[in-house]
N, CA, C and O atoms as a GROMACS GRO file, in nm:
protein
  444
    1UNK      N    1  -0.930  -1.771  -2.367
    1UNK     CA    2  -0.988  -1.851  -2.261
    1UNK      C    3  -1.005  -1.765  -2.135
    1UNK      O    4  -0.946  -1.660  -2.110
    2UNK      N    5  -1.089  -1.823  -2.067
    2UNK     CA    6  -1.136  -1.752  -1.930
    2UNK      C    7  -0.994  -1.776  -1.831
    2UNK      O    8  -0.920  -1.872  -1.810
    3UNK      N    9  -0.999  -1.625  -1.782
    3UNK     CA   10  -0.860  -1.627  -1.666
    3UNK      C   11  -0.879  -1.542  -1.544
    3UNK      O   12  -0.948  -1.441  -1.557
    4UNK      N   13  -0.842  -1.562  -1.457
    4UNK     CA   14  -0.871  -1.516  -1.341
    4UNK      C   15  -0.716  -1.471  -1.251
    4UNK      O   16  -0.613  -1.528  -1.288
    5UNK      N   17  -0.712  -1.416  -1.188
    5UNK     CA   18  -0.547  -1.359  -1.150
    5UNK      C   19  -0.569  -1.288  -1.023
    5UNK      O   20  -0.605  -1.170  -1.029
    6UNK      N   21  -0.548  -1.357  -0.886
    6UNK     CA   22  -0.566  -1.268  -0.819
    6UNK      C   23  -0.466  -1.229  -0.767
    6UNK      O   24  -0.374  -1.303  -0.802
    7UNK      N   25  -0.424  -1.134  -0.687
    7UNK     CA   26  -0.319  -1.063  -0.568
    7UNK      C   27  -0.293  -0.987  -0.542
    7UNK      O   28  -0.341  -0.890  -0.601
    8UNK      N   29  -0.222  -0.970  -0.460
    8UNK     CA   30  -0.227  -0.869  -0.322
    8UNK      C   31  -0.243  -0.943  -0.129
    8UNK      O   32  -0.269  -0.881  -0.026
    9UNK      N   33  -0.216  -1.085  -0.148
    9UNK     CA   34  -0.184  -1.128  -0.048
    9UNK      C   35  -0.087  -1.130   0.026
    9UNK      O   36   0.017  -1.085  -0.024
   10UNK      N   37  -0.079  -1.183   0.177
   10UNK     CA   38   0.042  -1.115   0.230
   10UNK      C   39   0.005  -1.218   0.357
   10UNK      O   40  -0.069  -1.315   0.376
   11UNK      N   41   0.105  -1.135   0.437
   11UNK     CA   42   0.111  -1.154   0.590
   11UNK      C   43   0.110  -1.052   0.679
   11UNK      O   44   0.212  -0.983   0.687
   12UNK      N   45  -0.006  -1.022   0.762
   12UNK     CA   46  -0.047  -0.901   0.815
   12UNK      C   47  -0.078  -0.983   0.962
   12UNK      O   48  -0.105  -1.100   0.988
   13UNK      N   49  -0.063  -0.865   1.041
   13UNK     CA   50  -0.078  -0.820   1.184
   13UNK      C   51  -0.230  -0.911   1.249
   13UNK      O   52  -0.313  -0.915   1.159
   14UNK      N   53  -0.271  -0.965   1.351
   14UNK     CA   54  -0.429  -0.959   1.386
   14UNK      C   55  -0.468  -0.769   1.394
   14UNK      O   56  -0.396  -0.681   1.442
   15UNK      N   57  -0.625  -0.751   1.318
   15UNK     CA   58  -0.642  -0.584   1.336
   15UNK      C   59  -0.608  -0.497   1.188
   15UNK      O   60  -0.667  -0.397   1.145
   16UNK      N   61  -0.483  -0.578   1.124
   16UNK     CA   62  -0.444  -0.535   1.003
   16UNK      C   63  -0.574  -0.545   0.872
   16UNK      O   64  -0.689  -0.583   0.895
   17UNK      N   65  -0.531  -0.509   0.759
   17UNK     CA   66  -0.586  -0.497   0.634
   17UNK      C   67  -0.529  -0.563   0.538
   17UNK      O   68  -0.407  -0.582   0.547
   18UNK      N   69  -0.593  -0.608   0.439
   18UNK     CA   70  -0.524  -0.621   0.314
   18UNK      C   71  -0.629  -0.597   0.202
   18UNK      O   72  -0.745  -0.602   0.242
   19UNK      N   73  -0.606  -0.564   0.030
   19UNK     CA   74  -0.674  -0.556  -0.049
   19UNK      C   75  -0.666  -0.667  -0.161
   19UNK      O   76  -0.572  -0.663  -0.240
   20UNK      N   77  -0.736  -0.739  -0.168
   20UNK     CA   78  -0.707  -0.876  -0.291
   20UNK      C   79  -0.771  -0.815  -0.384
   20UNK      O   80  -0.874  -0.750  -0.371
   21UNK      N   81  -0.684  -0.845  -0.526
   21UNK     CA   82  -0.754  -0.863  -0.688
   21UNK      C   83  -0.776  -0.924  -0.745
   21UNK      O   84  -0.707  -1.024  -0.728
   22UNK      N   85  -0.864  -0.938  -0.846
   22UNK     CA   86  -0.864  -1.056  -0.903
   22UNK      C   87  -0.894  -1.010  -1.043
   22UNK      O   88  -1.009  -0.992  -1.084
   23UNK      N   89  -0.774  -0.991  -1.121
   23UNK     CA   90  -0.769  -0.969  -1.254
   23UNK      C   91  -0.887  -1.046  -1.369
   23UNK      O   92  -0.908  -1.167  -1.355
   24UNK      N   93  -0.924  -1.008  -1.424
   24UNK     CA   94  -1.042  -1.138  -1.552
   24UNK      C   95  -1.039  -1.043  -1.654
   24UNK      O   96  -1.050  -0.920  -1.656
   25UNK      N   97  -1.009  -1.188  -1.795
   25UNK     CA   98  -1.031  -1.159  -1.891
   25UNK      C   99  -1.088  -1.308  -1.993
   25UNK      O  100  -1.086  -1.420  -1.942
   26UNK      N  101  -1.127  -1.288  -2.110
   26UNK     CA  102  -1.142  -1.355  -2.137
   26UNK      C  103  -1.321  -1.385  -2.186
   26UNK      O  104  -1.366  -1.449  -2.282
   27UNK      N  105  -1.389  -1.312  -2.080
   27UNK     CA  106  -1.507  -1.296  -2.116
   27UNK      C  107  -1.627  -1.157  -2.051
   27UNK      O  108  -1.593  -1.062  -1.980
   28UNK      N  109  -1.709  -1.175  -2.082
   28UNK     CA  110  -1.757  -1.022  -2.068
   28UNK      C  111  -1.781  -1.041  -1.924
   28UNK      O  112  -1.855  -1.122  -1.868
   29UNK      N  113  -1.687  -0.930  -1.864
   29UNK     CA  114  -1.696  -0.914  -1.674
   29UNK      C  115  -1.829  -0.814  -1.674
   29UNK      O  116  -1.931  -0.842  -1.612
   30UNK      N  117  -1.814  -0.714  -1.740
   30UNK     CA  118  -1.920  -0.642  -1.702
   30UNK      C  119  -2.068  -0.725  -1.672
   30UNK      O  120  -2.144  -0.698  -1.580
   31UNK      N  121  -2.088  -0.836  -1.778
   31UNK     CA  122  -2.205  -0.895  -1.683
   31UNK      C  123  -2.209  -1.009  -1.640
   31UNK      O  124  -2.282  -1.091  -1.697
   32UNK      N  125  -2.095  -1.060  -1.474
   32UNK     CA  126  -2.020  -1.170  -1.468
   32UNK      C  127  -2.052  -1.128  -1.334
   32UNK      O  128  -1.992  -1.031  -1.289
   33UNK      N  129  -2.170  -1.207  -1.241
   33UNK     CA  130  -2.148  -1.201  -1.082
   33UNK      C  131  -2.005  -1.280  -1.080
   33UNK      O  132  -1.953  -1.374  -1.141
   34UNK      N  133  -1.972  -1.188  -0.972
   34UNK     CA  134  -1.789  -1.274  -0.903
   34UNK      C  135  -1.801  -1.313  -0.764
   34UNK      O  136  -1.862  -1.241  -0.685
   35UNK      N  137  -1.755  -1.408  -0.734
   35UNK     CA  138  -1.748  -1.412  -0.597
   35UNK      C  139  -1.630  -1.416  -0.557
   35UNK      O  140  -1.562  -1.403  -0.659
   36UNK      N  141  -1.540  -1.431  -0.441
   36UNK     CA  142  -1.477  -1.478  -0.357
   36UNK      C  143  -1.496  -1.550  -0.250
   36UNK      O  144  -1.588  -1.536  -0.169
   37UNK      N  145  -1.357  -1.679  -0.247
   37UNK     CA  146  -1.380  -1.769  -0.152
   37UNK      C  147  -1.262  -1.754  -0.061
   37UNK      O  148  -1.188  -1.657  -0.047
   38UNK      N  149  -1.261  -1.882   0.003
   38UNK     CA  150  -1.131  -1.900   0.093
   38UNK      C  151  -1.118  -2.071   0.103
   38UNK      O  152  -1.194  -2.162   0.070
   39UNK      N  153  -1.018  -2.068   0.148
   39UNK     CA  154  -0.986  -2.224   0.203
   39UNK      C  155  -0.882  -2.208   0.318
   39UNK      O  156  -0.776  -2.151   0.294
   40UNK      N  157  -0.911  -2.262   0.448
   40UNK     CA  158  -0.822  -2.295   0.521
   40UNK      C  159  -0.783  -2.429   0.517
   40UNK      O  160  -0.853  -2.515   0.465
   41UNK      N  161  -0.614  -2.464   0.601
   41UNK     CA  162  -0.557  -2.615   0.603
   41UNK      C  163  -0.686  -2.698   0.682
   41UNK      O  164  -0.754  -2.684   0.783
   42UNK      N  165  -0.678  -2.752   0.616
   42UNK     CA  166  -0.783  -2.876   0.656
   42UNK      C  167  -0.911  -2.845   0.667
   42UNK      O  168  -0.978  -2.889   0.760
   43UNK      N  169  -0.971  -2.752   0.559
   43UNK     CA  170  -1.129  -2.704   0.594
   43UNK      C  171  -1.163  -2.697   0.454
   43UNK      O  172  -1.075  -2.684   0.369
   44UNK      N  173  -1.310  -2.706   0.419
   44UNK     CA  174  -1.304  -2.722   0.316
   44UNK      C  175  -1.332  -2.580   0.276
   44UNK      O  176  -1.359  -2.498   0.364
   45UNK      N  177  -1.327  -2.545   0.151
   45UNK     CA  178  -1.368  -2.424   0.058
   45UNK      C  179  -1.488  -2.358   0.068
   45UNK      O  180  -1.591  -2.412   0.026
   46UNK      N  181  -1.490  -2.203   0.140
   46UNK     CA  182  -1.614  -2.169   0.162
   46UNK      C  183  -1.647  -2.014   0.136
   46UNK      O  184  -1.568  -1.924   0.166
   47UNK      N  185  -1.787  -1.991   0.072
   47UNK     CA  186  -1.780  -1.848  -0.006
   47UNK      C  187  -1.744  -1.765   0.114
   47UNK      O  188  -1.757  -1.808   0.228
   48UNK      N  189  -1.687  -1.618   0.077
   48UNK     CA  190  -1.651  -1.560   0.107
   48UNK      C  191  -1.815  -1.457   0.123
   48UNK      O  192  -1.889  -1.446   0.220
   49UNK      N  193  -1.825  -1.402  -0.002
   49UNK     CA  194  -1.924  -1.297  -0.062
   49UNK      C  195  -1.938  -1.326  -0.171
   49UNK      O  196  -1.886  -1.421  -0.228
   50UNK      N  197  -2.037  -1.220  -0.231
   50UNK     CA  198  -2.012  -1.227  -0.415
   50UNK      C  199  -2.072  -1.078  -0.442
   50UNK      O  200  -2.132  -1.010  -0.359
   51UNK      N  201  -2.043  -1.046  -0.569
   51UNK     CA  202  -2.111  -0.917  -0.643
   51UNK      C  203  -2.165  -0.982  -0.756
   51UNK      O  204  -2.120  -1.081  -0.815
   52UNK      N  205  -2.290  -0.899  -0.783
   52UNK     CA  206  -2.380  -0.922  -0.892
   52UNK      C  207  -2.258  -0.810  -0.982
   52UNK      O  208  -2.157  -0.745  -0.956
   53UNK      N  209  -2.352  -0.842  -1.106
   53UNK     CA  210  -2.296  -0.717  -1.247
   53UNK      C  211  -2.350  -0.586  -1.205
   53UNK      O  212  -2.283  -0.496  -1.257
   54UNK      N  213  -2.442  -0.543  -1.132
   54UNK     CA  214  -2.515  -0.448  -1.107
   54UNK      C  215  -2.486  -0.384  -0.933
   54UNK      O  216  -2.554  -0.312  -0.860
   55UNK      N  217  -2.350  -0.452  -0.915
   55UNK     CA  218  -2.299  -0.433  -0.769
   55UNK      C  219  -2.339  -0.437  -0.645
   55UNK      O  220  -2.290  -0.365  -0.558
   56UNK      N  221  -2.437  -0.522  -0.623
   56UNK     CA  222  -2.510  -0.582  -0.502
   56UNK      C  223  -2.421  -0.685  -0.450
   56UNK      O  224  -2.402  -0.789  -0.513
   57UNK      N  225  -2.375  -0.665  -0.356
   57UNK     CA  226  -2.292  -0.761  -0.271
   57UNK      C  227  -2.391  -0.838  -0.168
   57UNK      O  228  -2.506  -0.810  -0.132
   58UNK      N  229  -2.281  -0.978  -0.125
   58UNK     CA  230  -2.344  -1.056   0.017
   58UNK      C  231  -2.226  -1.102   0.021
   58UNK      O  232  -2.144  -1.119  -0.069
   59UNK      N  233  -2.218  -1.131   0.180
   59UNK     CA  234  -2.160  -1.166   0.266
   59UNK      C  235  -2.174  -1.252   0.372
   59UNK      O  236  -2.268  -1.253   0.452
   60UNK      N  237  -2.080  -1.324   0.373
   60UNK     CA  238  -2.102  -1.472   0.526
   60UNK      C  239  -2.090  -1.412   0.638
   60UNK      O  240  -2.022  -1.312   0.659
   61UNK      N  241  -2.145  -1.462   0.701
   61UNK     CA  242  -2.173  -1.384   0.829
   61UNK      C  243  -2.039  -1.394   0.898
   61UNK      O  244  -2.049  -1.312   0.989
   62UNK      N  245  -1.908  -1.454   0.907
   62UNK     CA  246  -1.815  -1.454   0.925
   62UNK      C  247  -1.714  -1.298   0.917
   62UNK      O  248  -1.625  -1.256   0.991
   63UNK      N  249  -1.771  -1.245   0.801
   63UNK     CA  250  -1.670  -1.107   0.727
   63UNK      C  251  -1.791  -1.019   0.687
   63UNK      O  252  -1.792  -0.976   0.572
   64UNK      N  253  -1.881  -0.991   0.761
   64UNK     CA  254  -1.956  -0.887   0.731
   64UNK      C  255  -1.923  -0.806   0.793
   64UNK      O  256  -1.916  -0.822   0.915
   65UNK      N  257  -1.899  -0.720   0.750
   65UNK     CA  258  -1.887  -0.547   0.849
   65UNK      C  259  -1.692  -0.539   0.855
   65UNK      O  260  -1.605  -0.453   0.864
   66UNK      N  261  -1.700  -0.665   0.844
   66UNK     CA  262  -1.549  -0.640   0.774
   66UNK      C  263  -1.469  -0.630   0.663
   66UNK      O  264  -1.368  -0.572   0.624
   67UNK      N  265  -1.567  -0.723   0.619
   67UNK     CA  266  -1.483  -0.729   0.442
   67UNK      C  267  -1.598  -0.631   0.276
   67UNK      O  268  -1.719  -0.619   0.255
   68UNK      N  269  -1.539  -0.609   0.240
   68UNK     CA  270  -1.584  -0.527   0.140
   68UNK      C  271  -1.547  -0.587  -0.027
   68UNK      O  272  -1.438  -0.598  -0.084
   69UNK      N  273  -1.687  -0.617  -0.073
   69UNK     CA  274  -1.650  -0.641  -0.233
   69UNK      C  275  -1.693  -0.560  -0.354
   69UNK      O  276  -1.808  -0.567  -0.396
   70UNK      N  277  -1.609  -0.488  -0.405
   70UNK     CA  278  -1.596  -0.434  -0.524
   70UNK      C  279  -1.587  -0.432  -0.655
   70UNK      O  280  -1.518  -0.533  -0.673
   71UNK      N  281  -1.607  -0.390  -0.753
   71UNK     CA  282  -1.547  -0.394  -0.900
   71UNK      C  283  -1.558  -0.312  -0.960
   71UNK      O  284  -1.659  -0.244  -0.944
   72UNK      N  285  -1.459  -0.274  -1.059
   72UNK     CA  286  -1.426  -0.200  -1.164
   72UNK      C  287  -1.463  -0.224  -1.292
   72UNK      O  288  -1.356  -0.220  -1.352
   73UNK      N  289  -1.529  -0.242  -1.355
   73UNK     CA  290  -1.572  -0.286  -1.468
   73UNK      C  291  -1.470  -0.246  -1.567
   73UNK      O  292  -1.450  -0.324  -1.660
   74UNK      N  293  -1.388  -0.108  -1.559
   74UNK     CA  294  -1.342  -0.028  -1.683
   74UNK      C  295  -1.224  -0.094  -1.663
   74UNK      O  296  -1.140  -0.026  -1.723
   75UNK      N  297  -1.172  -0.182  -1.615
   75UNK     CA  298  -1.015  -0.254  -1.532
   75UNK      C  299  -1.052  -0.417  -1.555
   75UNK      O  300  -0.965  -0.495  -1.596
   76UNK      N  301  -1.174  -0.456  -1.529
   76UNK     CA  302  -1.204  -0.584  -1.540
   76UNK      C  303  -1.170  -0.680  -1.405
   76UNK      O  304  -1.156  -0.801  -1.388
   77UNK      N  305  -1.165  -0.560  -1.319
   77UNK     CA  306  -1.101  -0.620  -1.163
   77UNK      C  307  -1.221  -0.630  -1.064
   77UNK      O  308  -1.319  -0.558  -1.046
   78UNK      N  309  -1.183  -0.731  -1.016
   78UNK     CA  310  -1.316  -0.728  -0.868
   78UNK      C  311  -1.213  -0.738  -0.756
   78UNK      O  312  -1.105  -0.797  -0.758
   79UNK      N  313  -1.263  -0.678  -0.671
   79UNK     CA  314  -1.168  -0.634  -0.482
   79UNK      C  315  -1.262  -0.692  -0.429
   79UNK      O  316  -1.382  -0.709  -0.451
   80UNK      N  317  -1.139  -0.737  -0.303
   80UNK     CA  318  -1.156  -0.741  -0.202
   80UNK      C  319  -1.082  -0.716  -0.082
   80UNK      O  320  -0.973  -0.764  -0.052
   81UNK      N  321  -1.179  -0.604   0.008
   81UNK     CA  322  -1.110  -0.522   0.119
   81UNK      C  323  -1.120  -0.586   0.223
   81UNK      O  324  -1.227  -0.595   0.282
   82UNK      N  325  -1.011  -0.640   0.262
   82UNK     CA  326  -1.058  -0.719   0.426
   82UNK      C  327  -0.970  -0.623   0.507
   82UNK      O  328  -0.853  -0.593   0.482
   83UNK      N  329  -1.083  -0.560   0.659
   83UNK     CA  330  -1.016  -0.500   0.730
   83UNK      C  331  -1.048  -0.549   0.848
   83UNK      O  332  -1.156  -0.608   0.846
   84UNK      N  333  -0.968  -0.547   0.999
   84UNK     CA  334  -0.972  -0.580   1.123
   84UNK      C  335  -0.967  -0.751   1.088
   84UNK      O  336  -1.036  -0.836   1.146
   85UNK      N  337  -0.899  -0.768   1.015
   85UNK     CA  338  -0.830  -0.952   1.013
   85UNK      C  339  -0.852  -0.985   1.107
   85UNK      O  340  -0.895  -0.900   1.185
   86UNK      N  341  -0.839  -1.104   1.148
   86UNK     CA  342  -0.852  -1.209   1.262
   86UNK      C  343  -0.767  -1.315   1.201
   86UNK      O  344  -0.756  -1.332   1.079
   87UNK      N  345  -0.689  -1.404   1.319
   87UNK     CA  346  -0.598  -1.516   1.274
   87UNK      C  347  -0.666  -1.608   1.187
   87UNK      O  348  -0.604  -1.673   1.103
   88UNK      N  349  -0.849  -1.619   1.211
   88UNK     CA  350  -0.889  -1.729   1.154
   88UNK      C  351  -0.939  -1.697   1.012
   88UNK      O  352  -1.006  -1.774   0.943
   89UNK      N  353  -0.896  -1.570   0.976
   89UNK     CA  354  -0.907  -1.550   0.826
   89UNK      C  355  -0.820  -1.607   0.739
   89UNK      O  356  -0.836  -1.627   0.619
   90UNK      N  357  -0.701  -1.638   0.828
   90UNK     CA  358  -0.606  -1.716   0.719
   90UNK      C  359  -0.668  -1.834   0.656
   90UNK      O  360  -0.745  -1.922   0.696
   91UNK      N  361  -0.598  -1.804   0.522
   91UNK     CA  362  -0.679  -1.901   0.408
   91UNK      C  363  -0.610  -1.860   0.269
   91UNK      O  364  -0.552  -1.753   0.247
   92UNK      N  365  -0.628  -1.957   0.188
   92UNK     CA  366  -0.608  -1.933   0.021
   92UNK      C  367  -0.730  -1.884  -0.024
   92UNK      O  368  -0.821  -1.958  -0.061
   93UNK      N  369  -0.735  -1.750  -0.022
   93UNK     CA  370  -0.839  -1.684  -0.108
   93UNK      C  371  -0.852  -1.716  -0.280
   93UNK      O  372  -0.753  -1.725  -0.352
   94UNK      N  373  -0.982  -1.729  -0.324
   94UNK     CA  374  -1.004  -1.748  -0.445
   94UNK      C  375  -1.105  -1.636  -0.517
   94UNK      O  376  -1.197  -1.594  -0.446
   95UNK      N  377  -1.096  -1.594  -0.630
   95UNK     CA  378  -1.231  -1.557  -0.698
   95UNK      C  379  -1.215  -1.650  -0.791
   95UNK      O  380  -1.122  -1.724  -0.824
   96UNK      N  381  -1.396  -1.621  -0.850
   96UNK     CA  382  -1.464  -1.696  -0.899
   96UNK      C  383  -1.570  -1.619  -1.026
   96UNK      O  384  -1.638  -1.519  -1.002
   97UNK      N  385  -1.567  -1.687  -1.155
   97UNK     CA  386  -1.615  -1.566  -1.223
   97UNK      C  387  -1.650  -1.687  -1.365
   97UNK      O  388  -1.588  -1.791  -1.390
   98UNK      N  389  -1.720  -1.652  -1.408
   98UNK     CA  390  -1.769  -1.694  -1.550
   98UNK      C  391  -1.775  -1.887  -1.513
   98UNK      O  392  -1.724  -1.961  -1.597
   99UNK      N  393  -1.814  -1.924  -1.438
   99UNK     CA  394  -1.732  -2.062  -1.412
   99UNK      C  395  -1.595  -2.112  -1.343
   99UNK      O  396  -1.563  -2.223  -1.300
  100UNK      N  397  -1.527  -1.991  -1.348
  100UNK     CA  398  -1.404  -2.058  -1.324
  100UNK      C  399  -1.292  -1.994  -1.238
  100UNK      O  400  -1.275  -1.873  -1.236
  101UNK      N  401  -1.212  -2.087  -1.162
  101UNK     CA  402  -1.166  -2.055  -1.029
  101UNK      C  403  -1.035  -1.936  -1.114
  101UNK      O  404  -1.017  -1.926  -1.236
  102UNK      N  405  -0.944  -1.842  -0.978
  102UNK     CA  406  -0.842  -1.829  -1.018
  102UNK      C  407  -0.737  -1.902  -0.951
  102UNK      O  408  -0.786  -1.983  -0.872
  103UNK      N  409  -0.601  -1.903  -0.953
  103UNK     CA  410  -0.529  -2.032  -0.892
  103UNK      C  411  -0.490  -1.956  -0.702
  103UNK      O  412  -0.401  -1.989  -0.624
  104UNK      N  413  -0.591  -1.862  -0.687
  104UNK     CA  414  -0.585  -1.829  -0.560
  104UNK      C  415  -0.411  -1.766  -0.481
  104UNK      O  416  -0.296  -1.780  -0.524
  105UNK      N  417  -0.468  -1.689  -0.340
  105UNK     CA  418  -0.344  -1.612  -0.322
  105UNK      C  419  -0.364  -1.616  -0.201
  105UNK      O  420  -0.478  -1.585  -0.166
  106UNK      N  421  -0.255  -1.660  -0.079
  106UNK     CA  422  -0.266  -1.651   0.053
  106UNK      C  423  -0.223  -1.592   0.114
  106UNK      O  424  -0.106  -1.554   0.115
  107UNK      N  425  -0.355  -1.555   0.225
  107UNK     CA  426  -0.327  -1.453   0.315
  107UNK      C  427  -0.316  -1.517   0.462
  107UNK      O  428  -0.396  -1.590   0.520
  108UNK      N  429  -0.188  -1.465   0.504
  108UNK     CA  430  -0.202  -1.489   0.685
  108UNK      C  431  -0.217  -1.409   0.780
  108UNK      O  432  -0.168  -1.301   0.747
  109UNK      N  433  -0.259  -1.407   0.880
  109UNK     CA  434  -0.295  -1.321   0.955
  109UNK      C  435  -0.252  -1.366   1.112
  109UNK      O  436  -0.317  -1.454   1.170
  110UNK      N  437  -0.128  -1.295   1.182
  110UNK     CA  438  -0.060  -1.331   1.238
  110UNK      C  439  -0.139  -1.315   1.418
  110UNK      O  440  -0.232  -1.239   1.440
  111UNK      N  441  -0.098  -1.372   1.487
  111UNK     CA  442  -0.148  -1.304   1.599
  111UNK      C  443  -0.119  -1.243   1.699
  111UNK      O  444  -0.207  -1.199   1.772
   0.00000   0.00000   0.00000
């Protein structure tokens, strides 16, 4: 079955970094656009970015020029680099892949 696994969340500095993963197996990643989301308390669920199979990224205008999305195909991993955090990045990050969520990993970002 389709699985998704992300982490590498934490609690970082305002200015700080962190790198999220999001493990997948289960079905063919190599040609699987992924995205990532977020959720803050009391907001609803909103994309982050995404990568095509062919590694073309987009980004919300929120985390452009800050955040960075990646993948490894030979690992089956897709990243994500968030750098120069802001408090209002805190959120339960999610990826998203073949259909289906992973059970997400939260990041705070202190101020």
């Amino acid at each position: 079955q389709v699985q998704l696994m992300e982490s590498g969340g934490g609690l970082v500095q305002a200015g700080g970094s962190l790198r999220l993963s999001c493990a997948a197996s289960g079905f063919i990643f190599s040609i699987a656009g992924m995205g990532w989301y977020r959720q803050a308390p009391g907001k609803q669920r909103e994309l982050v970015g995404t990568i095509t199979s062919s590694g073309t990224t987009n980004y919300a205008n929120s985390v452009k020029g800050r955040f960075t999305i990646s993948r490894d195909n030979a690992k089956n991993t897709v990243y994500l680099q968030m750098n120069s955090l802001k408090p209002e990045d805190t959120a339960v990050y999610y990826c998203k892949g073949w259909g289906q969520w992973g059970q997400g990993t939260q990041v705070t970002v202190s101020s």
